[in-house]
C-alpha positions in Angstrom: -97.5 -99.1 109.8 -97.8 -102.4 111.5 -99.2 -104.2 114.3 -98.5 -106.9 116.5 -99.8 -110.6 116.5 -100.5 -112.2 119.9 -97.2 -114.3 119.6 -95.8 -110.6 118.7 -95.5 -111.2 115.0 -95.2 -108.4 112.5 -98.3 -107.7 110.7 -98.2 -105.2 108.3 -100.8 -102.7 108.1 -102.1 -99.7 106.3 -103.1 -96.2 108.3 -106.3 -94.9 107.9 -103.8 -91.6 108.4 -102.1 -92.0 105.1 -104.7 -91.4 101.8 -107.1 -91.2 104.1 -109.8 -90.1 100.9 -108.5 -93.2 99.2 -109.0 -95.5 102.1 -112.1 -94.7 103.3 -113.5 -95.0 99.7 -112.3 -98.2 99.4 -113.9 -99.3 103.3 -116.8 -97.7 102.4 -117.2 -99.9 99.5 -116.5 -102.9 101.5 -118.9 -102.4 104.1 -121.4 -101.2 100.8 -120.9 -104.9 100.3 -121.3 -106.5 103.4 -124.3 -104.5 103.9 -125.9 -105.9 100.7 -125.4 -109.8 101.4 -126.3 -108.5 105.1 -129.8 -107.1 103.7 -130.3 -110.1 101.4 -130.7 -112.6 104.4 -134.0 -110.6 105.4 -135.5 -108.3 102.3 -137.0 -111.2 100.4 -139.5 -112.3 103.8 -142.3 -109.6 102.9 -142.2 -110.4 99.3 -142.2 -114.2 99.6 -146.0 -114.0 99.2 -146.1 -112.2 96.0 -143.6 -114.3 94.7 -145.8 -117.4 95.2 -148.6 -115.3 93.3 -146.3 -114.6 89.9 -144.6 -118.1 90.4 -146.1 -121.1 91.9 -144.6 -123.7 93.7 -146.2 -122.8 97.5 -144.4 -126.1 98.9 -141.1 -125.0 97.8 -141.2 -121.7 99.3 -139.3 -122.0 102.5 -136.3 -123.3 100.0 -136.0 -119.2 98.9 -134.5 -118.2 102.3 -132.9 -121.6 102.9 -131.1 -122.2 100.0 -129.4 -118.7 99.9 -128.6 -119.5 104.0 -127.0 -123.1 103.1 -124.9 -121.5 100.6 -123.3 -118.3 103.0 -122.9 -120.9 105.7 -121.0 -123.8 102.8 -119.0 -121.2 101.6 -117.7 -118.5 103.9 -114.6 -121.1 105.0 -113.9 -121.3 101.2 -113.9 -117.6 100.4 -112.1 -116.7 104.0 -109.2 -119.4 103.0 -109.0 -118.5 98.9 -108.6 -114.7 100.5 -105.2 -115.9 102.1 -103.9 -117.9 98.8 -104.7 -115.9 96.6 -105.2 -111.2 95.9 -107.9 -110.8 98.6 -109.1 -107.5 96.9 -109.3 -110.0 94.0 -111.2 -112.7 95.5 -113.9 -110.0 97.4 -114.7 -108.9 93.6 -115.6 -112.0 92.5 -117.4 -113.0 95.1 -119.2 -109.4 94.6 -119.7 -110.2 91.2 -121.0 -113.4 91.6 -123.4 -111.9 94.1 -125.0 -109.7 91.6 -124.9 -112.3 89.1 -127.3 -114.1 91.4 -129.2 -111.1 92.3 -129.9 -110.4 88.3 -130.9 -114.2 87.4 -133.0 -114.0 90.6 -135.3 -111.2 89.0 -135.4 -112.8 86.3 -136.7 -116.1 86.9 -139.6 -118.1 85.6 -140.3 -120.0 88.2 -139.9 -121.2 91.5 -137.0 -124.0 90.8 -135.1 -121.7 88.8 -135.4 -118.8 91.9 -134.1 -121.5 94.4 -131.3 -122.2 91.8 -130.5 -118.9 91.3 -130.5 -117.4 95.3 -128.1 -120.5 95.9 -125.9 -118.9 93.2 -126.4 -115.5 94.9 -126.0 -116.9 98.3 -122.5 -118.0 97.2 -121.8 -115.0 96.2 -122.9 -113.0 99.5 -120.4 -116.2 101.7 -117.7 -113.8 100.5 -118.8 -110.7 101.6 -118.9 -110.6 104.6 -115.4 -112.3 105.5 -113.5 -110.9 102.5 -114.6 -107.4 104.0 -113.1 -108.5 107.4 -109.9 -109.8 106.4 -109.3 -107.1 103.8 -109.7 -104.5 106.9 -108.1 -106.8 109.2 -104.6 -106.6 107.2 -105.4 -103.1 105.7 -105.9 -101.5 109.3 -104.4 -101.5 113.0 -106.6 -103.1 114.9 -107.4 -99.6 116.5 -109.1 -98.4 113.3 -110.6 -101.5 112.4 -112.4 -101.5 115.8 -114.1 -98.7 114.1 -115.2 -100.6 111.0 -116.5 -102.9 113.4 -119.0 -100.0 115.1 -120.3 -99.6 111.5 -120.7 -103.3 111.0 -123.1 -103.4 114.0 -125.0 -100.5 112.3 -125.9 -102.7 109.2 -126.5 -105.4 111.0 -129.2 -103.6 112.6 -130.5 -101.7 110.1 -130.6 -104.5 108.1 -132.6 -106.5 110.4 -134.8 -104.2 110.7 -135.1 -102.8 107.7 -135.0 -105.4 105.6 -138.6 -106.8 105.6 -139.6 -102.9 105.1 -137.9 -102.2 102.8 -138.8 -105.5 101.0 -142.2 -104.6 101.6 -142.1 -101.2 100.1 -140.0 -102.0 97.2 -142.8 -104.9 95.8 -145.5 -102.8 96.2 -144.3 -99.9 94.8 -142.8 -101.5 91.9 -142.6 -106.0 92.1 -140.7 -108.1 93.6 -138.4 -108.6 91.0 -136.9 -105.6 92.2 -135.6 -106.6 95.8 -133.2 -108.5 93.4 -132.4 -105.9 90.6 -131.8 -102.8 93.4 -128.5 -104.8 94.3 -127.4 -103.7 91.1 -126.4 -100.7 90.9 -125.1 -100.6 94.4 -123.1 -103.6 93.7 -121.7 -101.7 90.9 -120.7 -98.7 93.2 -119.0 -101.3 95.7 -116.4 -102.4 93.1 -115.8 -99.4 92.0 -115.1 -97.9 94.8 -112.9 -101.2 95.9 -110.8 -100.6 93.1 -110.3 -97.3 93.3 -109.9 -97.0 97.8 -108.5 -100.4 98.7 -104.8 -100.5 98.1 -103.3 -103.8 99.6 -99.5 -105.1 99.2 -99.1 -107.2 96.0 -99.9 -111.1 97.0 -96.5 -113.0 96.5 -96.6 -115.0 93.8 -96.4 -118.6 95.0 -97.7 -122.8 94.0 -101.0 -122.7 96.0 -102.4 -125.9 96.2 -106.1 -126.2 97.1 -107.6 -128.4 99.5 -110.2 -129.8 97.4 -111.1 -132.3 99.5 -111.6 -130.8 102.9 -114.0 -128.1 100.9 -115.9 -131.3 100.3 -116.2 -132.2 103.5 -116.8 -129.0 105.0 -119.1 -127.8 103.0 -121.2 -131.8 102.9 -120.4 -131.4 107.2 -122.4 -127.5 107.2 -125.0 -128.3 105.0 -125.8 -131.0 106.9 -125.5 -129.3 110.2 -127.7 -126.1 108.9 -130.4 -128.4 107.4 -131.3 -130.0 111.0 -131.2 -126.8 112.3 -133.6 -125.7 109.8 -135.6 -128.5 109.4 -136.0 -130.6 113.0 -139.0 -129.6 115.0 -140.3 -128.1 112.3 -140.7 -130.2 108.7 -139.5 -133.2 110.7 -139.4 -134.7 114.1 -136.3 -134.6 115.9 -135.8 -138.4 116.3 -137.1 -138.9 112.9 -135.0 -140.9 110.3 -134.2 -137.9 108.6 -132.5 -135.5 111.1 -131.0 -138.7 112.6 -129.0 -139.5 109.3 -128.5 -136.0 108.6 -127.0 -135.6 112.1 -124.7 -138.6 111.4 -123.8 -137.4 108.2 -122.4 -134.2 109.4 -121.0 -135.8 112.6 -118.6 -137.7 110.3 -118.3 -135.3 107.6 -116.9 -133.3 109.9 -114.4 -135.9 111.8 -113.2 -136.6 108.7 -112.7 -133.2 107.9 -109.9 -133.1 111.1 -108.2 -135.9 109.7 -107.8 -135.0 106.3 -106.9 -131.5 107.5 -103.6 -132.9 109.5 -102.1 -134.3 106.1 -102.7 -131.6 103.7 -99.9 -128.9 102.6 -102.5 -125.9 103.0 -105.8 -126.9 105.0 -109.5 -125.2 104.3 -109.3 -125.1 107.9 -106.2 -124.8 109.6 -106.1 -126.7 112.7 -103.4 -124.4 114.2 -105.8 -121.8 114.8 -107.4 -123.7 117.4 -104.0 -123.9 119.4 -104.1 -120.5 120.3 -106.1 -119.8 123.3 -107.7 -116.3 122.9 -108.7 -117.6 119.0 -110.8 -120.5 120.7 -112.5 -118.7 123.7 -113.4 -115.9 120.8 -115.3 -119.1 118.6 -116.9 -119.9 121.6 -118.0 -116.1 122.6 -119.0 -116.0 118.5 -121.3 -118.9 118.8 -122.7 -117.7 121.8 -123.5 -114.1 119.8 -125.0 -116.3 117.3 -127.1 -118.6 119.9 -128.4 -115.5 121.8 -129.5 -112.8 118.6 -131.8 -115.4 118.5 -133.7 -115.2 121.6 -134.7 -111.4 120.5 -134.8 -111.3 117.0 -136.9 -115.0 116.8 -138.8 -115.0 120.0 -139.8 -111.3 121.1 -141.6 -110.6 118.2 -143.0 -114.4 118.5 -144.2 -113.3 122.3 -146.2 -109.7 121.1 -148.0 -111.6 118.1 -149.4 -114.2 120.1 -149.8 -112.6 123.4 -150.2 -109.0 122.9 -151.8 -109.0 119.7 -149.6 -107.3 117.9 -149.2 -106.6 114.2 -145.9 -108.8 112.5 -144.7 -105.2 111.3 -144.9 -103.6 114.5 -143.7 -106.7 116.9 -140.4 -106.2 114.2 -140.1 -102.7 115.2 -139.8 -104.0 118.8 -135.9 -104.7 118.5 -135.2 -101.1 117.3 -134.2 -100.3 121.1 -132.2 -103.3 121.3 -130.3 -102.6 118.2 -129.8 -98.7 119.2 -128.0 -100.4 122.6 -125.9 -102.4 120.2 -125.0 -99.5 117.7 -124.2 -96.9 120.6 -121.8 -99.9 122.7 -120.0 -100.8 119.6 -119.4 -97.2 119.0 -118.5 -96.3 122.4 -116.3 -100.2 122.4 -114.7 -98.9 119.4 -113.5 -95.4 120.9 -112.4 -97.1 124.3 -109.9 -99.2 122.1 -108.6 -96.5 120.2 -107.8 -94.2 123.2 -106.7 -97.2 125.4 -105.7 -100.1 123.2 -107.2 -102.9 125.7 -110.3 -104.9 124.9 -110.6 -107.7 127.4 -112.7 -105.7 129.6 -115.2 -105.1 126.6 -116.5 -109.0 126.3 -116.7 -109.4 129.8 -119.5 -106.8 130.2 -121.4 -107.6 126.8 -121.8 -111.2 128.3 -122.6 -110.1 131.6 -125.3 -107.3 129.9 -126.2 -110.7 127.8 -127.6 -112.5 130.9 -129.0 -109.6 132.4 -131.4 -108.7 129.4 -132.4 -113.1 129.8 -132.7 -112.8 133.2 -135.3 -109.8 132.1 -137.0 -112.0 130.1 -138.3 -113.7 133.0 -140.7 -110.8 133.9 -142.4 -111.1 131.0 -145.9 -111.2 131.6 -149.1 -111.2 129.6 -149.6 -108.2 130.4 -146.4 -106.4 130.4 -146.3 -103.1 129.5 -145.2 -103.4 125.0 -142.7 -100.5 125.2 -141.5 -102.0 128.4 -140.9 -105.4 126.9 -139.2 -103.6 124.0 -136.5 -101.5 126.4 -135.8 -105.0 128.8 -134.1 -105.8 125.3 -131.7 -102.6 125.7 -129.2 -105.0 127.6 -128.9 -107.9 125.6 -128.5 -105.7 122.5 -125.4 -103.6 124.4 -123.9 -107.2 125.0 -124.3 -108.5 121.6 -122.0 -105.4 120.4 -119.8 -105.9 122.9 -119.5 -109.5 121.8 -119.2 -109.2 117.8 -116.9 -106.0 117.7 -114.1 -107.7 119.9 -114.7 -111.8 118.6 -113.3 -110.2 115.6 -110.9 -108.2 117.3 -109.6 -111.0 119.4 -109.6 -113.4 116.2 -107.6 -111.1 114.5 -105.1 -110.6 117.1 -104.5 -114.0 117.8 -103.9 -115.2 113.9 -101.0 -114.5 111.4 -101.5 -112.3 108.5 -101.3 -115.4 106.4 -104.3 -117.2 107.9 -106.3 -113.9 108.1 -109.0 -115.3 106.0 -109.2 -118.6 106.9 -109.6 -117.1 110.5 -112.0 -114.8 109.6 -114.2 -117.4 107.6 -114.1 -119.6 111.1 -115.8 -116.9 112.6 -118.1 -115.8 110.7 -119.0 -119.8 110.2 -119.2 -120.0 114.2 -121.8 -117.3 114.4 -123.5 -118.8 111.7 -123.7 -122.0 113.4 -124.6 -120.4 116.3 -127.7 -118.7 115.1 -128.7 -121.8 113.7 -128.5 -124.1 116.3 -130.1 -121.6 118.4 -133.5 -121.0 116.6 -133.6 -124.9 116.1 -132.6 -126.0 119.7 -134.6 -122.9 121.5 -137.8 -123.7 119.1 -137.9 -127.0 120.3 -138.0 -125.7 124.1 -140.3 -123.2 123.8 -143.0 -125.5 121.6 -142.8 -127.9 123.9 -143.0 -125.6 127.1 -146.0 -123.7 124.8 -147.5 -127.0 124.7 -147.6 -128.5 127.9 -148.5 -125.3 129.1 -151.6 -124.9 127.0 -152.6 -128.9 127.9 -152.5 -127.7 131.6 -154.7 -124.8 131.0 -156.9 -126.2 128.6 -157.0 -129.9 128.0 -154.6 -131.5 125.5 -157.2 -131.7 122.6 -157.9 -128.2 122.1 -153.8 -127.7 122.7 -153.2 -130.0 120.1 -154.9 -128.5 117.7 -154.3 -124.7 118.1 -150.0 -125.7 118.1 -150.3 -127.9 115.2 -152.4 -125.2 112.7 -150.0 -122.8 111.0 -149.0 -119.4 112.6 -151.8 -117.3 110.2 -154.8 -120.1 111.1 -153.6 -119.6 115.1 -154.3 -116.3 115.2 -158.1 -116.8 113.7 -158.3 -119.6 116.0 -157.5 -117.6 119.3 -159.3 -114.8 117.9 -162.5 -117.2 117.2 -161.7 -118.8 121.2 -163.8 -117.8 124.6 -161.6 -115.1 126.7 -160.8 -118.0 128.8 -158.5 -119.9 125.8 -157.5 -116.4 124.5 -155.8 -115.9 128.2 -154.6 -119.5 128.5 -153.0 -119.2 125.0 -151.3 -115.5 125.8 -149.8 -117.4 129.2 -148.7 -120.6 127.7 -146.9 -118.2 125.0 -145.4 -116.3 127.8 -144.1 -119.9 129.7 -142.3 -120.5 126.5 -140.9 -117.5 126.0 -139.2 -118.1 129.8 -137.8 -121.3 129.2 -136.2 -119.5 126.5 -135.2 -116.9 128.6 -133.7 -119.7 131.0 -131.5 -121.2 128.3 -130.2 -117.7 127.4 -129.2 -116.9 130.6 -126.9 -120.3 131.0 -125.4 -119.1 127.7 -125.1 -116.0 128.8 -123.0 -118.0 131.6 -120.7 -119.5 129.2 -119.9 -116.1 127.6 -118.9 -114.6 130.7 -116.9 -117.4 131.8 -115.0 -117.4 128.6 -115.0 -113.7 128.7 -112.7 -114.4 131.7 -110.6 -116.2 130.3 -109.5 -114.2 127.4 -106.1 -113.0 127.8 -105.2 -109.1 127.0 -102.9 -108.5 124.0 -101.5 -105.1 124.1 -102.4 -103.8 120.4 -100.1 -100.9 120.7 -100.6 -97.1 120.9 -102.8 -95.1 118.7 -101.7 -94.9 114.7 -99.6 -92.1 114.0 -99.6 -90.4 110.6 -96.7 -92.1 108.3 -94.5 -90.6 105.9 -95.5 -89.8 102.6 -93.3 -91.4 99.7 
């Protein structure tokens, strides 16, 4: 069977109708994958201490999340566009095998340089999960049944999310945490496995690829750049310091040159062309903005009932399980409204208007809002979030030709990337300083300075050690910068909507029907 592009271009597909045993093996061994890079992101956080315990190196220990995040973000593009040269079921295996190569020299390290080493090795490995998974379904299925892979995607986002830290958690304590590392194993074994066997693509014409060597330079020096200063300013360093500054400039023309170099090469990293398509642009945007506002719940909600309500760092996680039951139900209820209708456009639209309403929400936060409450204002913003990451894929695969597929895909999942990082950095900076101010109002900028510039742990003691009169003007100023988060999420909950507009609809044809067997 195939589909339609948005210039109405023939894109051949496979039905989920015909060896439907074989296909859903092979999907469920490419979402087996995604999950695992998905879980990898967020496993490691309750173990980190332990890890310091068996290994050393305390000041290096922010580098075992950041160096597997640099590495997804510099290499999803290069994965996404070596999926269109080259077998994409090929290409998703190695970067699946690269994953767990990481994963087993991660358990086995000896230290803490060698761990750092080793999760940027792994995190190279997980860049190619995700997208090779999309663009594998994207040409495998109409865009009717991979609507439904996409309802399952929000699922292990979630649970992920979630459940990563507790599962983290339980898995070092009942056993060490070598083992958050060696249980991607054997399921990483049962994903190719079950790729080989269920994912059955047309043979790749055989063909002279040349590789753009030099725009991976460039993109990757551009991203790590860019994902540093989001990691780093406001937090290790000061925004104007010397540091962000030349790293800003750094990926500023990294990334200019990148454009150039991309408009004289045979077969781009990233293919310009994409960008001249107008629902493939407004869908980047709507992706960036998914990125920018998972932030405001996942970052700042739990951030809101530790400090002002108290609340255990376990339980303040358990907080976005409403929010992420909003986004599994919408994306499966999205996904069912595509395949009986075949429109979409309607579907963005409301996740960015359910986006602002849940920031506008956020607003009547109080320091003494009712917990549950707080957790089911969040019910909103998680319906719009599934809106938005079910049809950004759906829209960037309709608007693309089978032989960018990849390379589209990798832009994507690059833009939410981007998204979530520029988010925590540029929203952290407004809520410490609106949590500063605040607290220099309330209670003189001495005592201020000192409780925001001790460490999240030696806060808590010190609030806890405070007269009820600091403990109150702490729980309000943490509630003044949770609204001036609030406030920014709601003007890009603005910008969605207004692009949400804008997207055109692309009929994607009727439901699949059953073809012939050979």
């Amino acid at each position: 069977m195939s589909d339609t592009t948005a210039d109405g271009k023939a894109a051949p597909t496979v039905s989920a109708a015909g060896n439907d045993r074989y296909i859903k093996l092979g999907i469920g061994g490419l979402l087996l994958g995604m999950f695992l890079g998905m879980m990898d992101n967020f496993i490691v956080s309750t173990a980190l201490p332990k890890i310091v315990e068996d290994l050393g190196g305390l000041k290096s220990l922010a580098w075992v999340i950041t160096a597997y995040s640099l590495a997804i973000a510099a290499s999803t593009q290069v994965w996404g566009k070596l999926s269109d040269l080259y077998d994409r079921k090929m290409i998703y295996l190695l970067s699946v095998v690269l994953f767990l190569a990481g994963s087993m020299l991660c358990g086995l390290a000896q230290d803490m340089t060698q761990l750092i080493v080793f999760r940027t090795l792994q995190g190279f490995g997980a860049g190619g999960l995700v997208v090779g998974a999309l663009s594998i379904t994207s040409v495998m299925l109409t865009p009717q049944e991979s609507a439904k892979v996409g309802s399952w995607t929000g699922l292990l986002m979630g649970v992920s999310l979630v459940g990563g830290p507790l599962i983290g958690g339980l898995v070092t304590d009942a056993w060490s945490w070598h083992w958050i590392f060696y249980i991607n194993v054997p399921f990483g074994i049962v994903c190719v496995l079950a790729t080989i066997v269920g994912v059955r693509l047309p043979a790749a014409p055989k063909k002279k690829v040349r590789i753009d060597y030099l725009g991976m330079i460039l993109l990757t020096a551009g991203v790590v750049c860019l994902t540093l200063v989001t990691t780093w300013a406001g937090n290790s360093y000061a925004w104007g310091s010397t540091r962000i500054i030349g790293l800003i400039t750094a990926g500023v023309i990294a990334l200019a040159a990148l454009v150039w170099v991309q408009q004289r090469v045979a077969e781009p990293i990233l293919p310009l062309r994409l960008f001249r398509h107008h629902n493939f642009t407004l869908a980047q945007i709507l992706g960036f903005i998914f990125g920018v506002a998972m932030v405001v719940p996942v970052t700042f909600l739990p951030l809101y009932a530790q400090n002002a309500k108290g609340i255990s760092s376990i339980s303040s996680g358990l907080l976005l399980l409403p929010m992420m039951v909003g986004m599994v139900l919408m994306m499966r209820r999205g996904s069912a409204w595509i395949r009986r209708t075949g429109r979409f456009r309607i579907l963005p639209i409301i996740g960015s208007a359910a986006i602002t309403v849940g920031m506008v929400l956020l607003l009547l936060f109080s320091p003494g809002t009712n917990t549950l409450l707080g957790a089911l204002y969040m019910v909103p913003i998680g319906v719009g979030l599934g809106c938005l990451i079910q049809n950004t894929v759906l829209i960037t695969r309709t608007s693309v030709e089978p032989r960018d597929m990849g390379a589209a895909m990798g832009v994507g999942s690059l833009t939410r990337t981007l998204g979530t990082g520029m988010g925590v950095a540029l929203f952290g900076a407004l809520y410490a300083g609106r949590l500063s101010s605040s607290l220099s109002d309330k209670i003189g900028s001495r005592d201020a300075s000192a409780l925001v510039s001790s460490g999240s742990e030696d806060q808590s003691d010190l609030v806890s050690q405070m007269p009820a009169r600091v403990q109150e003007a702490w729980a309000s100023a943490v509630t003044d910068g949770l609204h001036v988060v609030a406030i920014a999420g709601v003007v890009a909950g603005v910008i969605a909507l207004v692009s949400a507009v804008l997207v055109r609809e692309v009929p994607l044809g009727p439901p699949p029907a059953p073809p012939q067997s050979s």
